[in-house]
Each structure stands twice: as C-alpha cells, then as structure tokens.
PAMAR-324734 format. One record per residue (C-alpha): residue in three letters; x, y, z. Coordinates in steps of 0.2 Angstrom, whole numbers, padded with zeros to 4 digits, always signed. Layout:
<pts>
ALAXYZ;...
</pts>
This chain:
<pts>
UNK+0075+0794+0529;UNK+0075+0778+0517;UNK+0075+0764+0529;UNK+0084+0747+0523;UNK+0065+0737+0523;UNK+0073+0720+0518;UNK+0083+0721+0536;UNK+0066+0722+0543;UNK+0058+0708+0530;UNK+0067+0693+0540;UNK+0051+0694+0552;UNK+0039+0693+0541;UNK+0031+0678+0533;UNK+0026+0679+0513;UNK+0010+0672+0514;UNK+0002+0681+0529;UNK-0003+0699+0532;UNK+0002+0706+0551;UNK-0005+0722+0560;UNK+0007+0735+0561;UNK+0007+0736+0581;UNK+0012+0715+0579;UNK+0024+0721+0567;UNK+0033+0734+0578;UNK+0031+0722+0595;UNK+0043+0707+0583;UNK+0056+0723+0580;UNK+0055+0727+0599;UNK+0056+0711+0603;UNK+0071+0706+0590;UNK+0082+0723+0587;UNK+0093+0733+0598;UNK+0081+0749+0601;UNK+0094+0758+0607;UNK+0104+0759+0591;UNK+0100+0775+0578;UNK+0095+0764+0565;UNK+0083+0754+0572;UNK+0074+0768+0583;UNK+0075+0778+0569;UNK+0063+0764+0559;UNK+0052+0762+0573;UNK+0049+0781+0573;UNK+0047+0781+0553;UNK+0034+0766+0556;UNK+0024+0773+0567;UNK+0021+0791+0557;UNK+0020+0778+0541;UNK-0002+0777+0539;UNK-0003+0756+0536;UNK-0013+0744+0545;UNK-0005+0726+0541;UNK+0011+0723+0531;UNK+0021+0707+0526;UNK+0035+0699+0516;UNK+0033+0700+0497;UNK+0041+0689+0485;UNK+0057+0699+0483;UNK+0061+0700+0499;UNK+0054+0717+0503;UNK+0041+0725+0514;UNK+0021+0726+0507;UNK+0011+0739+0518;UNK-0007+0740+0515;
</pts>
C-alpha cells in the first residue's frame, strides 16, 4: 500500500513534533474510519515503527 500522506498532513503542524498515538487519536477523531482508505492508513500506521511525526515543508509527512 502507498498511502496519500499529504491527505493526512492537514493535521499536522510544521513546526512541532506529535506522538504517533496523538497522531492517530486526530485521524480517529477527524476521518470516517469506516471507509477502506482511511482504516487501511490507520492499519499501515500502526505496523509503521515511528514515535512522533509532523508536517514538513512540502506538505508531506516526517516520521522519526
């Protein structure tokens, strides 16, 4: 799978690093779980070893 990361950017901020379980609680809290596309990035982000994550400057996903 190759998730779309900059539909998931929109709730990051650029300039401040986020744990990945606060990261997952905003999609929860923002998406439809119920569609593919969105469970299916849930499931990717959980298998996925990161501990925080943010925006970068292009408008994509950082994971550290």
């Amino acid at each position: 799978m190759s998730p779309n990361l900059g539909l998931y950017a929109i709730f990051l901020n650029e300039d401040k690093w986020i744990s990945k379980i606060e990261f997952i609680y905003k999609l929860k809290v923002n998406c439809d779980c119920a569609e593919q596309r969105h469970r299916e990035f849930l499931q990717w982000l959980y298998r996925t070893p990161f501990s925080r994550v943010k925006r970068s400057r292009s408008g994509g996903i950082l994971f550290y």
